[in-house]
N, C-alpha and C positions, 0 to 999 in steps of 0.2 A: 504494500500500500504506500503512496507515495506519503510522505509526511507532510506537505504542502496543503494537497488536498483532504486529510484529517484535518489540520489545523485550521484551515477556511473551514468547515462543515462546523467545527465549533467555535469561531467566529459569526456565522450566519445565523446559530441556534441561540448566541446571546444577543442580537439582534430581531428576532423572529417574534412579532406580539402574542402568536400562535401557541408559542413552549411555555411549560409549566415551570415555574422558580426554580423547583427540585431540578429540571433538566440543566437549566440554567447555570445552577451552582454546581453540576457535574463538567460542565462544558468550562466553565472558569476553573475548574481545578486542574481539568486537563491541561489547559491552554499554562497554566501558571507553573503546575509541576513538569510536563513532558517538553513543552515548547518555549520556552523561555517566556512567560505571558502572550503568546502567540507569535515571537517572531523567530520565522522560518526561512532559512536561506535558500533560497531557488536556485536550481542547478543552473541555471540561465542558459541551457540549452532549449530552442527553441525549433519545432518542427518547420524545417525550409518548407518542406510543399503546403504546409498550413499559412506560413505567412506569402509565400507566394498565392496565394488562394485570397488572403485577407489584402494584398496590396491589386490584386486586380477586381476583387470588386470593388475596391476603391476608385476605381479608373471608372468604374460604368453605371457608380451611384451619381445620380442627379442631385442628391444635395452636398455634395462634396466640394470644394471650392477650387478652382482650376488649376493654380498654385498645388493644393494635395496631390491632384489626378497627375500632377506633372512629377512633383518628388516620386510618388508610387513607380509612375513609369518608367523614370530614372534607376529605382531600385530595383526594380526585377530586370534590365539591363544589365546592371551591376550584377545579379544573381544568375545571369544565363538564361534569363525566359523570355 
């Protein structure tokens, strides 16, 4: 399990109007004894074909600003697409 995504799940649950206190204070205990109060270093490896994916629909959203659609374009250049 990646520990990232544990630690956001109990970030989201002390957030959530939805959760009972008791969860609540299970989800803070986690976050305070396993993760350092919830902060988790990210591998900062990032899926290329996902952000190639996320920079071209960049390029073909309509509310994008023309400036964005241009850096996007530039960068999947740079990345070979």
């Amino acid at each position: 399990m990646n520990p990232g995504n544990v630690a956001g799940g109990h970030k989201a649950n002390l957030n959530n109007p939805n959760t009972s206190e008791e969860s609540k204070q299970h989800s803070k205990e986690v976050l305070d004894q396993e993760f350092d109060g919830g902060n988790v270093e990210s591998s900062g490896e990032k899926n290329p074909q996902n952000v190639a994916g996320g920079l071209k629909a960049t390029t073909k959203n309509p509310n994008v600003s023309q400036e964005a659609k241009e850096s996007a374009e530039q960068r999947l250049k740079d990345m070979g697409q």
